[in-house]
Backbone as CSV, one residue per row, in Angstrom:
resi,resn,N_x,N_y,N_z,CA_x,CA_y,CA_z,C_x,C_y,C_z
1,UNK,23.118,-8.460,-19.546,22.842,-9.845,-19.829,22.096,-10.446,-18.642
2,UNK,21.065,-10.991,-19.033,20.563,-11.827,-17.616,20.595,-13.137,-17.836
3,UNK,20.768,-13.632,-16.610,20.780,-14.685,-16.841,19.907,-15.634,-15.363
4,UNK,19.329,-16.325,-15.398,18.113,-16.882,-14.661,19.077,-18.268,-13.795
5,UNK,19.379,-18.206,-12.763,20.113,-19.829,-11.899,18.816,-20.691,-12.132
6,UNK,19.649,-21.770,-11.822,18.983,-23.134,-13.072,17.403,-23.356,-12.268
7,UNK,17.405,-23.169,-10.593,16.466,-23.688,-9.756,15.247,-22.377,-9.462
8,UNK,15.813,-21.276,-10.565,14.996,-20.461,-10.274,13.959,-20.392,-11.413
9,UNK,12.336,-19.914,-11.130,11.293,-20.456,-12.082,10.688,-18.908,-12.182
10,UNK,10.452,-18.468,-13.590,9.716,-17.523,-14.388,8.605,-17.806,-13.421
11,UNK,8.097,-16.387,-13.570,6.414,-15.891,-12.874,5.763,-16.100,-13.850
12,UNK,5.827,-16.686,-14.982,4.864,-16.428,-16.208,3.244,-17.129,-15.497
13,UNK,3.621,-18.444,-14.846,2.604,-19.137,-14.310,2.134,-18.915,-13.342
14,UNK,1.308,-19.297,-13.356,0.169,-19.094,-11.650,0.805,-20.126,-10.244
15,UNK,0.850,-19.276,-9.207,1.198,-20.086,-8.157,0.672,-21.567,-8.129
16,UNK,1.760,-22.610,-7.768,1.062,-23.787,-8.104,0.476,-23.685,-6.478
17,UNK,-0.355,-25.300,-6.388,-1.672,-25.509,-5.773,-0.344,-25.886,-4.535
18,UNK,0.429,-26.454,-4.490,1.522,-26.403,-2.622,1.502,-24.873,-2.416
19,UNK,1.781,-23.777,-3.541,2.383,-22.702,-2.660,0.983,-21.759,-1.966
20,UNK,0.176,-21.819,-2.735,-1.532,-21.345,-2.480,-1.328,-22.217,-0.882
21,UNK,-1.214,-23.737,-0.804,-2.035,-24.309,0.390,-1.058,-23.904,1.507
22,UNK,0.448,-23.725,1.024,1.289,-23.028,2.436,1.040,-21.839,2.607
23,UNK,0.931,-21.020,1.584,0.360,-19.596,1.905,-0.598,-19.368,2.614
24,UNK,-2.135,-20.563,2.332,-3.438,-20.291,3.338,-3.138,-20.605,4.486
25,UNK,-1.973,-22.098,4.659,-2.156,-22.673,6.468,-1.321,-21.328,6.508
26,UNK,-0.334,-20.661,6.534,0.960,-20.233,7.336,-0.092,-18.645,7.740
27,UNK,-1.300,-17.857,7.130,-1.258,-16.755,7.340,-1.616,-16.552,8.982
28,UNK,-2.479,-17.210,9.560,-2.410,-17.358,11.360,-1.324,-17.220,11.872
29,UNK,0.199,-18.314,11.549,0.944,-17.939,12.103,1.450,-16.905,11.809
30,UNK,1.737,-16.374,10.894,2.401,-15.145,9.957,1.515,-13.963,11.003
31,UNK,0.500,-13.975,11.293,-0.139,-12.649,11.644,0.494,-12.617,13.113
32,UNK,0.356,-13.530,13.611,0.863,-13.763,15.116,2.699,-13.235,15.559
33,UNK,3.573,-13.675,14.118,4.561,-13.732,13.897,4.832,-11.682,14.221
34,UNK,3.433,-11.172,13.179,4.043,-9.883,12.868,3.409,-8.963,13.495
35,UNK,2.006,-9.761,14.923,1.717,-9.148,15.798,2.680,-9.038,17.314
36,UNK,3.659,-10.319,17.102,4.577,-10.019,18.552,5.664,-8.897,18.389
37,UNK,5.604,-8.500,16.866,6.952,-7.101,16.849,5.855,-5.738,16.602
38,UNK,4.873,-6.051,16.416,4.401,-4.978,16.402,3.271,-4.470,17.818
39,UNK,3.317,-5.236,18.279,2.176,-5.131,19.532,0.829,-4.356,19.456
40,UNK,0.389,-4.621,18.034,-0.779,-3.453,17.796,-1.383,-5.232,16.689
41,UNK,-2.803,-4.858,16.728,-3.623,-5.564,16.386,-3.899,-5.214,14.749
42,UNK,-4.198,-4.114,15.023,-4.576,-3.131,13.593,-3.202,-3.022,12.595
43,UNK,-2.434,-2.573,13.322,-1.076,-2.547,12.910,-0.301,-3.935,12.146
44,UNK,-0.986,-4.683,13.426,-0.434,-6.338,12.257,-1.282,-6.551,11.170
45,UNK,-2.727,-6.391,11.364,-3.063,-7.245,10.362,-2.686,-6.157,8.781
46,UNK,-2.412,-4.544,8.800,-1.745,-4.081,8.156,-0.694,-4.417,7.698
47,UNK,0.107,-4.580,8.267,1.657,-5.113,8.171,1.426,-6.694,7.219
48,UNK,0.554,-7.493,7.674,0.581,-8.600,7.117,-0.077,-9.135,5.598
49,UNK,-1.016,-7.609,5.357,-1.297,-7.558,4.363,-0.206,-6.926,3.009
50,UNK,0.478,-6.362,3.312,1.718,-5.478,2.777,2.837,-6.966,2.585
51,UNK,2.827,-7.866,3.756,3.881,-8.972,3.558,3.212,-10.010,2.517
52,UNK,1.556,-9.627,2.701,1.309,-11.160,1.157,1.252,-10.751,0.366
53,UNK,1.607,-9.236,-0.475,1.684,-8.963,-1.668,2.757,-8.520,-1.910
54,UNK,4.167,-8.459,-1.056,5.005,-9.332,-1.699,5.429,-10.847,-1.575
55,UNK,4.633,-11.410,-0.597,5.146,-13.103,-0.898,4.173,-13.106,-2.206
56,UNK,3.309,-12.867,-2.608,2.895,-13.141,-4.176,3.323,-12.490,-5.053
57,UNK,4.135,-11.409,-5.013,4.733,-10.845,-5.904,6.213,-11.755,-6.159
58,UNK,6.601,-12.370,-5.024,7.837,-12.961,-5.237,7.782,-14.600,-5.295
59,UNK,6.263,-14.721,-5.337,6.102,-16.307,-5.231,7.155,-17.602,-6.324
60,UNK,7.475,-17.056,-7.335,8.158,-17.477,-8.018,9.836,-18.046,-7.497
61,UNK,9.989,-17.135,-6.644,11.399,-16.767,-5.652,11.335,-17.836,-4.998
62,UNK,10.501,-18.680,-4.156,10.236,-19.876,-3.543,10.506,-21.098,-4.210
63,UNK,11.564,-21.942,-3.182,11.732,-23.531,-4.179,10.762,-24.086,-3.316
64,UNK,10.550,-24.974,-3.720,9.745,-26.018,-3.507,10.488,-26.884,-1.936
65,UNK,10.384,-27.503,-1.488,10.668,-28.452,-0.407,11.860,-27.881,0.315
66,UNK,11.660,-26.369,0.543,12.551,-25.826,1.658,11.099,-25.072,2.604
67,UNK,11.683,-24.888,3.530,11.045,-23.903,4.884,10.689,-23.051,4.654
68,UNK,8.699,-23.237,3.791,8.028,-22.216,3.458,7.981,-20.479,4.899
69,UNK,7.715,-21.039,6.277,7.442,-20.422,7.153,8.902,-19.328,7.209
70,UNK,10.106,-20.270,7.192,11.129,-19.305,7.118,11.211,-18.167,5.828
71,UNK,11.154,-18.535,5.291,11.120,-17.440,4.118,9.943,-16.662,3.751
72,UNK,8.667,-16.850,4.569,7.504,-15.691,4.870,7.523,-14.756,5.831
73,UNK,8.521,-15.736,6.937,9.392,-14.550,8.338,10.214,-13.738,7.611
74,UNK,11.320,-14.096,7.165,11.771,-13.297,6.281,11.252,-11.993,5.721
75,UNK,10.184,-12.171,4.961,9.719,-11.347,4.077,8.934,-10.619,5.189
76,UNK,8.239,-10.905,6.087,7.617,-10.316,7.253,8.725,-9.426,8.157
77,UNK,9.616,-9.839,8.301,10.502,-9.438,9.046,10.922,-7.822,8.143
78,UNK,11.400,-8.092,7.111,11.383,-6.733,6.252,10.406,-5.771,6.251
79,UNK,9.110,-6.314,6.226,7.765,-5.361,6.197,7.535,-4.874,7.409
80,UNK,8.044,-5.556,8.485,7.898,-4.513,9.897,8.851,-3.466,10.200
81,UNK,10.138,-3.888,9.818,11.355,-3.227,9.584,10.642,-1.657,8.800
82,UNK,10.248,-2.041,7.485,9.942,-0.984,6.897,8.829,-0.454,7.435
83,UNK,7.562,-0.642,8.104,6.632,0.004,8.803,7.543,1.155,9.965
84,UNK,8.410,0.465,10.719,8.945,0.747,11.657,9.750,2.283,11.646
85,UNK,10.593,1.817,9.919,10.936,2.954,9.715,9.646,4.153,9.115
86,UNK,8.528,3.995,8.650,7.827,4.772,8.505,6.972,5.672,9.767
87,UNK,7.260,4.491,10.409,6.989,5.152,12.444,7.530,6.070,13.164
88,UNK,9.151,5.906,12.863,10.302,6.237,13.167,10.193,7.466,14.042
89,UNK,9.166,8.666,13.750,9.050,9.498,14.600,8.498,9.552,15.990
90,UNK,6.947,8.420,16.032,6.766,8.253,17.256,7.438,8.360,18.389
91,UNK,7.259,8.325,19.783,7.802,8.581,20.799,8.117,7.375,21.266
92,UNK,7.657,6.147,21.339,8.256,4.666,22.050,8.207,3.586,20.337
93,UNK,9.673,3.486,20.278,9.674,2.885,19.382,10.662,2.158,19.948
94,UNK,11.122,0.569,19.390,11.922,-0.175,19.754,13.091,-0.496,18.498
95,UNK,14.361,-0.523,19.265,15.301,-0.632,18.412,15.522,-2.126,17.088
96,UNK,16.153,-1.930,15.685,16.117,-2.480,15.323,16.814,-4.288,15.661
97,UNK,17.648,-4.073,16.613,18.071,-4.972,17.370,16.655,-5.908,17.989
98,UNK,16.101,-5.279,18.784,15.021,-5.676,19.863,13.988,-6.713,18.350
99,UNK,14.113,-5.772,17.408,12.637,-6.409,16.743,13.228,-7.313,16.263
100,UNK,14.799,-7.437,15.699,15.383,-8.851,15.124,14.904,-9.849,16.236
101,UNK,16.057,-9.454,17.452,15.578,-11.144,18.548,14.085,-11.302,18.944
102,UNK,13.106,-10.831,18.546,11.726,-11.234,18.698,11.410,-12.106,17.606
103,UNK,11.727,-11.886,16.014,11.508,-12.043,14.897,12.379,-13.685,15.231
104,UNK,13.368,-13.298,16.176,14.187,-14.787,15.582,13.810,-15.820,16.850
105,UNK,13.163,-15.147,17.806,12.932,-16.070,18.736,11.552,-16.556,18.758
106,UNK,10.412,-15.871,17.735,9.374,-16.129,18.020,9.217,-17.775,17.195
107,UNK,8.894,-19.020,17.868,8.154,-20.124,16.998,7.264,-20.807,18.146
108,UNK,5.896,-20.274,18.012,4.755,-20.672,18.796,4.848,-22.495,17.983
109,UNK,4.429,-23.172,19.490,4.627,-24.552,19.289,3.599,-25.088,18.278
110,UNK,3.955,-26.186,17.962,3.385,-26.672,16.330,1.519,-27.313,17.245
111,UNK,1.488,-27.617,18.200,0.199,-28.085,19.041,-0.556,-26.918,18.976
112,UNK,0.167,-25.758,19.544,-0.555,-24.718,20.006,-1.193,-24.036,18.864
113,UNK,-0.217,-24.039,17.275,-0.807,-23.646,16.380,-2.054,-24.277,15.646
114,UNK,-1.831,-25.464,16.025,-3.027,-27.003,15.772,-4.261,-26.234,16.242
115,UNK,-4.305,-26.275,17.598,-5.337,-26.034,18.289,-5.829,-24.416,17.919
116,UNK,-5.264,-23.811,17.327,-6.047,-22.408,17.212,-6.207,-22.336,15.816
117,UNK,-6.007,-23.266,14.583,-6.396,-23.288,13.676,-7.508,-24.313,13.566
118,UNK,-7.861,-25.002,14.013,-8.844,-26.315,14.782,-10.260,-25.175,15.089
119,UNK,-9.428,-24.331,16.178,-10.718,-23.251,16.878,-11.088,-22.280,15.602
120,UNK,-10.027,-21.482,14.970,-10.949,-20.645,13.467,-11.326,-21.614,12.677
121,UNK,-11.463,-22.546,12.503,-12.522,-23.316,11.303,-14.044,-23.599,12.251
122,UNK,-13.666,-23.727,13.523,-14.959,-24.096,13.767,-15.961,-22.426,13.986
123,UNK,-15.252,-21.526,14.422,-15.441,-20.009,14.372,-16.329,-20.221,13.269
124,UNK,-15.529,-20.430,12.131,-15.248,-20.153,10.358,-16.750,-20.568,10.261
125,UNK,-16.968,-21.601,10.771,-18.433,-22.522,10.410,-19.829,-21.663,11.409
126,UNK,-19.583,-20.760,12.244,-20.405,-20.273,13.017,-20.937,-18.511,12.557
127,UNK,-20.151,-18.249,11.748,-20.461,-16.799,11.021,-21.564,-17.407,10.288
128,UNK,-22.386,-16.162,9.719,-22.876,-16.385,9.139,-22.698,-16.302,7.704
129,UNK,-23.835,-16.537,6.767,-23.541,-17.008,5.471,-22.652,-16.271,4.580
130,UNK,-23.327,-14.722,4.890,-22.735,-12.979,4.138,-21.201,-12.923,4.871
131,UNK,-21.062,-13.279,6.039,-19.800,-13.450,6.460,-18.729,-13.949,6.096
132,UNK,-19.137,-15.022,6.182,-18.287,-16.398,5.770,-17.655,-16.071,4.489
133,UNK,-19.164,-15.876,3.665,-18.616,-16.174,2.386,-17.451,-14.661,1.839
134,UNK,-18.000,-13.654,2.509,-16.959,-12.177,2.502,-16.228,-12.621,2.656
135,UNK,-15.447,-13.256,3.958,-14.009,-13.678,4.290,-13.254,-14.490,3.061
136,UNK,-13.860,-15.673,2.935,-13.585,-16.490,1.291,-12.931,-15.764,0.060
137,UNK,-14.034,-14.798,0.027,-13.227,-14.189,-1.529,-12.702,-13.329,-0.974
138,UNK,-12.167,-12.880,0.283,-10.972,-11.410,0.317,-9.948,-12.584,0.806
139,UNK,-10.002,-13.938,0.687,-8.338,-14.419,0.820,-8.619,-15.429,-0.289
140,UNK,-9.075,-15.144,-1.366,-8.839,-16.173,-2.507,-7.371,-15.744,-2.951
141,UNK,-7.160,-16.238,-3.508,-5.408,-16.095,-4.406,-5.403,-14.797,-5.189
142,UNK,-4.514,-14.065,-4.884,-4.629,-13.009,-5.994,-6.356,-11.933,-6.009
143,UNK,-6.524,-12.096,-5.084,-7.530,-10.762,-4.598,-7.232,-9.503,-3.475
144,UNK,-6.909,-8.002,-3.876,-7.228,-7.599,-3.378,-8.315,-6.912,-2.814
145,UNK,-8.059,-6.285,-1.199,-9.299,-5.596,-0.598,-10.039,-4.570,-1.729
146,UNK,-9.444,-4.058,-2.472,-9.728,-2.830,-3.496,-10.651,-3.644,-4.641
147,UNK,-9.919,-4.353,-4.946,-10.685,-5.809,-5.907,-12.089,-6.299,-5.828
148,UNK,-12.218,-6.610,-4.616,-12.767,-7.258,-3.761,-14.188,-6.445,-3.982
149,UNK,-13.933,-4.980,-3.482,-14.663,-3.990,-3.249,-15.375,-3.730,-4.380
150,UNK,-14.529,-3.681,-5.500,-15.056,-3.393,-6.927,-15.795,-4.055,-7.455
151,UNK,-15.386,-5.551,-7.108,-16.267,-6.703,-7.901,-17.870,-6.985,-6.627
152,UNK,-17.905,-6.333,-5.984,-19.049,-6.439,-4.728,-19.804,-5.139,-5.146
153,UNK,-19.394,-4.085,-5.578,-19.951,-2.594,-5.915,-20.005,-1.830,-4.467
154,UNK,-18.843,-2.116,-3.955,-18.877,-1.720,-2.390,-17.771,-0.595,-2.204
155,UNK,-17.599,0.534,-1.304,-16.511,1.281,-1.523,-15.341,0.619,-0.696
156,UNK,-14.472,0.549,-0.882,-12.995,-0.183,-0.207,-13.133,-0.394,0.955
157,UNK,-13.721,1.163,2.042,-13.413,1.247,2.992,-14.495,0.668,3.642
158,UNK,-15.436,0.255,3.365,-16.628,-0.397,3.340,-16.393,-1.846,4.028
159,UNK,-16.066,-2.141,2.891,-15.439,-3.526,2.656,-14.604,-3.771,3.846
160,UNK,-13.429,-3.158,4.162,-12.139,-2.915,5.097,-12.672,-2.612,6.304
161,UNK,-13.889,-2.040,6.925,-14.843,-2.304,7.882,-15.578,-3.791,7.891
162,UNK,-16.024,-4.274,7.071,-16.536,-4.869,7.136,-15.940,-6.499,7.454
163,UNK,-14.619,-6.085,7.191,-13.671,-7.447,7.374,-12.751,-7.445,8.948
164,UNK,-13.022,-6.198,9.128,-11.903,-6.005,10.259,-13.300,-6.578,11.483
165,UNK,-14.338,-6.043,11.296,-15.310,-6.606,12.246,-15.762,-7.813,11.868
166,UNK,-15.689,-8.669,11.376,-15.699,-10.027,11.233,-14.096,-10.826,11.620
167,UNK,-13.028,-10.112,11.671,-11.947,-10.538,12.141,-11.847,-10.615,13.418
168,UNK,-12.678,-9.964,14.015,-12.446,-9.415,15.854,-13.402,-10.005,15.920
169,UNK,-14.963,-10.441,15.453,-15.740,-11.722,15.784,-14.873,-12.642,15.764
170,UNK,-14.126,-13.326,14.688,-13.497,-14.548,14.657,-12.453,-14.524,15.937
171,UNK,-11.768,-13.537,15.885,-10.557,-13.649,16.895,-11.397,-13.692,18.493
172,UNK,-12.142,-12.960,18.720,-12.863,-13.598,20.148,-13.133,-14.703,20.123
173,UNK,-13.962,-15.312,19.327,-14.407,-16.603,19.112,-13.487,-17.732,19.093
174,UNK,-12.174,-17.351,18.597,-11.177,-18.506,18.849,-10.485,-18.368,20.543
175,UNK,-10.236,-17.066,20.879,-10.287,-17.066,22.135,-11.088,-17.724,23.034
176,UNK,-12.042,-17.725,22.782,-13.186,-18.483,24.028,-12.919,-19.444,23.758
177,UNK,-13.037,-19.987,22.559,-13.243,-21.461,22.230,-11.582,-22.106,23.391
178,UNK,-10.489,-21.666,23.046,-9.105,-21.923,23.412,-9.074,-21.759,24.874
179,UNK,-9.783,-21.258,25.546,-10.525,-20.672,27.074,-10.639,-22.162,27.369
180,UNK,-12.050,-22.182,27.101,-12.678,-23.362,27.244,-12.157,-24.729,27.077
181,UNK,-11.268,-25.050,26.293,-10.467,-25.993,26.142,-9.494,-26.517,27.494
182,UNK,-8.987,-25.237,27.690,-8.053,-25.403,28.727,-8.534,-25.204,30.312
């Protein structure tokens, strides 16, 4: 018998337009979140791609006017967990203890996140056109990299080059910019 609790809502529908706009602000912090347990660059933005397809797989799971960020740590927090155990053999790995109190201590200040989402839009505006607009449709709602690739006539890995080097443009570029500021 199933039975559905009263505050919980069928996937039949499309993410409404709040959970899309917390999903777009939170993925900066989210990457940052799942680059301090993982200390690898490549490794996070992996990891963080694996955590938004299940926050959209579970988008439904989300109420409304609770602590979107907590419950994407959450779900992040599991996906490193499980990377971790797929690691497990490596030679310097850190205990599951160590990656909880990082996970629970990490909250970069709400200014600091201001200012480096402030610096990727203006980045955002300095790529160029083929750039820009690449980045756009590989984080529209419900697109994957594979997707992405198909509907471009591009091979995946193509594509997955082609984003990771426009990510490391952007990410210098917010660096300097955040340089310069200070």
């Amino acid at each position: 018998m199933n039975t559905i609790e009263p505050n919980h809502r069928e996937s039949n529908g499309p993410p409404s337009e709040e959970f899309i706009q917390l999903f777009t602000k939170a993925q900066r912090q989210l990457y940052l979140f799942i680059l301090a347990q993982t200390g690898n660059a490549q490794i996070a933005e992996e990891v963080l791609q694996e955590t938004n397809l299940v926050i959209w797989s579970k988008y439904s799971q989300f109420e409304p006017g609770t602590n979107f960020m907590a419950w994407v740590r959450q779900i992040a927090v599991y996906e490193v967990l499980k990377w971790r155990q797929k690691r497990s053999r490596d030679k310097l790995t850190f205990s599951d203890d160590f990656v909880q109190r990082v996970a629970e201590s990490f909250t970069p200040p709400a200014e600091q996140i201001e200012r480096r989402q402030v610096a990727l839009e203006r980045c955002l505006e300095k790529l160029n056109t083929q750039d820009r607009k690449l980045i756009e449709q590989r984080y529209q709602p419900g697109i994957s990299g594979k997707e992405l690739a198909n509907s471009l006539g591009r091979p995946p890995n193509s594509v997955y080059q082609s984003l990771g080097r426009i990510r490391k443009t952007l990410l210098e570029c917010v660096q300097r910019t955040l340089t310069v500021e200070t």
